[in-house]
C-alpha positions as YAML, in Angstrom:
chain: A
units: angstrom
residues:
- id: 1
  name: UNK
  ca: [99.35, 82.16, 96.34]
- id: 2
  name: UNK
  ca: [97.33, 84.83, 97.61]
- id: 3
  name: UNK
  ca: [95.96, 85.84, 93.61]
- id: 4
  name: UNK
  ca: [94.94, 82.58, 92.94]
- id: 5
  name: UNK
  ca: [93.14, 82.01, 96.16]
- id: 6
  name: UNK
  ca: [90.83, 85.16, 94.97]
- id: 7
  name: UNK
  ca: [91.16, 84.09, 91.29]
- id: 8
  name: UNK
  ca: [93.45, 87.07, 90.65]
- id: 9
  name: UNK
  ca: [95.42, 87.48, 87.96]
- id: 10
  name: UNK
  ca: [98.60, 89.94, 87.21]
- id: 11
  name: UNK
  ca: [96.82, 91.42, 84.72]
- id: 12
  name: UNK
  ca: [93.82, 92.15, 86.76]
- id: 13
  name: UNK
  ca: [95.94, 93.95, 89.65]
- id: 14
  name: UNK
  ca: [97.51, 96.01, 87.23]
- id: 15
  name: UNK
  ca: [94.20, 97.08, 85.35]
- id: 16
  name: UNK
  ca: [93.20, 97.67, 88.95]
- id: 17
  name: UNK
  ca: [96.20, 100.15, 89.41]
- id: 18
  name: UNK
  ca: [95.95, 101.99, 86.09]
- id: 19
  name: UNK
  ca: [92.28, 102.86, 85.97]
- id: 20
  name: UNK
  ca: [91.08, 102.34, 90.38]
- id: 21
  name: UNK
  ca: [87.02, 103.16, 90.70]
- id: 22
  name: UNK
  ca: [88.05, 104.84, 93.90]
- id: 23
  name: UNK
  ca: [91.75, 105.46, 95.65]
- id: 24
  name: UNK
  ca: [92.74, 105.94, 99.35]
- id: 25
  name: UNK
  ca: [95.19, 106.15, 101.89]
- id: 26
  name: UNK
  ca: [96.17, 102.70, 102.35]
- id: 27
  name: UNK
  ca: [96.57, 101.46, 106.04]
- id: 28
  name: UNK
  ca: [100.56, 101.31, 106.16]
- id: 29
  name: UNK
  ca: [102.99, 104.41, 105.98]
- id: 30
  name: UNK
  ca: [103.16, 105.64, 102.82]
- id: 31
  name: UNK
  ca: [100.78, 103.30, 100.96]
- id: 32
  name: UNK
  ca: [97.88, 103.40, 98.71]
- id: 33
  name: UNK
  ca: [94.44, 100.74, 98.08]
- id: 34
  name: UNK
  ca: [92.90, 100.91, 95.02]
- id: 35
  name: UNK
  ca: [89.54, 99.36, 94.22]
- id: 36
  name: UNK
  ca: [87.63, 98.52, 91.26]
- id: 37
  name: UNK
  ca: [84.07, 97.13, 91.27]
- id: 38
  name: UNK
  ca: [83.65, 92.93, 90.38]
- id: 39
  name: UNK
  ca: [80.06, 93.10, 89.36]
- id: 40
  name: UNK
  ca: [78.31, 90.23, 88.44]
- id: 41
  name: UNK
  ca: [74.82, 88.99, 88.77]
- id: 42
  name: UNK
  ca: [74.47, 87.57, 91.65]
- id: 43
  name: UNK
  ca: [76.52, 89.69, 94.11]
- id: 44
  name: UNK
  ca: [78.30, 92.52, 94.14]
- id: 45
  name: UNK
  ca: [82.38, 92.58, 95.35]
- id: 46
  name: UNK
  ca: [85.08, 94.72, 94.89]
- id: 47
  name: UNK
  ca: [88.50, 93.94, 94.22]
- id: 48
  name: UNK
  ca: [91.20, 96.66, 96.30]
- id: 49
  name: UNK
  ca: [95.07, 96.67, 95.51]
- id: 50
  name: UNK
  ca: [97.43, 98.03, 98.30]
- id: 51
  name: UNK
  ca: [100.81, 99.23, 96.54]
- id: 52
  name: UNK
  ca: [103.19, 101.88, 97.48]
- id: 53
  name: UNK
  ca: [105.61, 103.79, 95.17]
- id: 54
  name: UNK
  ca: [109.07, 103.62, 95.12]
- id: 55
  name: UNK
  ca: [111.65, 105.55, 94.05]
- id: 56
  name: UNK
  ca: [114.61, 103.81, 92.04]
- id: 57
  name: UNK
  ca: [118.42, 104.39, 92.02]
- id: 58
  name: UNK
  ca: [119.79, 105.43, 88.41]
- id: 59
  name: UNK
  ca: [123.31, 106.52, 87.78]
- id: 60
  name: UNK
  ca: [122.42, 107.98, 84.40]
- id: 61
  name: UNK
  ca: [121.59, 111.72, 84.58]
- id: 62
  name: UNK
  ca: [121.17, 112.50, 80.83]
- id: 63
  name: UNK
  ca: [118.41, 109.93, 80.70]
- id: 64
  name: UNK
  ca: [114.69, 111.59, 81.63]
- id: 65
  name: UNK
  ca: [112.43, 108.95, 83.34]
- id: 66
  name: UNK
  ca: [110.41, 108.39, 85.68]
- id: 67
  name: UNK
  ca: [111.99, 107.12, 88.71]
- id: 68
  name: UNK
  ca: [109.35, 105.33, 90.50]
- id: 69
  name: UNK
  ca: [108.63, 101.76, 90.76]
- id: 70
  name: UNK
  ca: [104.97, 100.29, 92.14]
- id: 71
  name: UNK
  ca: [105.68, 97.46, 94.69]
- id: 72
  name: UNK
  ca: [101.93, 95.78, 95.19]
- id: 73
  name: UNK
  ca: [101.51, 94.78, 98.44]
- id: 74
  name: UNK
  ca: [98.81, 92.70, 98.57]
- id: 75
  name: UNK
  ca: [95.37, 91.96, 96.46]
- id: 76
  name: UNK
  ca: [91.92, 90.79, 97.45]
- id: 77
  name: UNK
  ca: [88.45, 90.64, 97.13]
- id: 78
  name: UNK
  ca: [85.84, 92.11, 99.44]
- id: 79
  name: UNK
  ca: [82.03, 90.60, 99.25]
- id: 80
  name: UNK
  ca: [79.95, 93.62, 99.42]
- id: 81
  name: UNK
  ca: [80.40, 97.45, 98.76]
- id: 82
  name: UNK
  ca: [83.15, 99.19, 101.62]
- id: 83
  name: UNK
  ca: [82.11, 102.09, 103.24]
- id: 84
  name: UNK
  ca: [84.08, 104.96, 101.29]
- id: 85
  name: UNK
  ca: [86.47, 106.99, 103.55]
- id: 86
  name: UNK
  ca: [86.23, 104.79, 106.27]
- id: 87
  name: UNK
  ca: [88.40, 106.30, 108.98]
- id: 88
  name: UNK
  ca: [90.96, 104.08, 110.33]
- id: 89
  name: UNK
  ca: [90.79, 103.48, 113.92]
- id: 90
  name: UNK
  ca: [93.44, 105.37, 116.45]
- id: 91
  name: UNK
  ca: [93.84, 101.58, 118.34]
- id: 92
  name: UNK
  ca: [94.78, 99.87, 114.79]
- id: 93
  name: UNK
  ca: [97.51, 103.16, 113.65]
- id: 94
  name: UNK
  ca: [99.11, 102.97, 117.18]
- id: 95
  name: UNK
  ca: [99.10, 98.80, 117.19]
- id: 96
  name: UNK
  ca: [100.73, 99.40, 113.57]
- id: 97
  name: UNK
  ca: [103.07, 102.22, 114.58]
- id: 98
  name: UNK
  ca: [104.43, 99.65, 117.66]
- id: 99
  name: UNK
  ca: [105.38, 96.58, 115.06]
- id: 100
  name: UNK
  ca: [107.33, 99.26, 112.98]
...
């Protein structure tokens, strides 16, 4: 619902995640954003990607892949440009670390 709200598609967020303008940490454990720039003429956005990697279960030994999985999290748009390594607040990582 989210996607189409910010005119998303599945091909964008995955664009997004193979070829990211700029990576960080992303706000929950063991995540990652990705953003790539949404220029257009009359305003600048960005569009950020928060996904984490999982590893998956095989039973197969002989086989040689790559056992991780990308879960996306979540997708959206931001109007502007985002200050880069923007530290996150100590109140927000302790109000985060109480839900989990």
């Amino acid at each position: 619902m989210k996607m189409r709200y910010y005119g998303l598609s599945e091909n964008r967020i995955k664009r997004i995640i193979r070829f990211p303008k700029r990576i960080e940490e992303g706000i929950a454990p063991n995540t990652v954003a990705a953003m790539q720039p949404a220029d257009s003429k009359k305003k600048y956005q960005e569009i950020w990607t928060m996904y984490q990697l999982v590893k998956r279960a095989t039973n197969n030994k002989k086989l040689k892949t790559n056992n991780t999985q990308i879960k996306i999290i979540t997708a959206w748009r931001y109007p502007g440009k985002s200050p880069a390594r923007n530290p996150i607040p100590i109140e927000i990582i302790r109000e985060i670390q109480q839900l989990l």
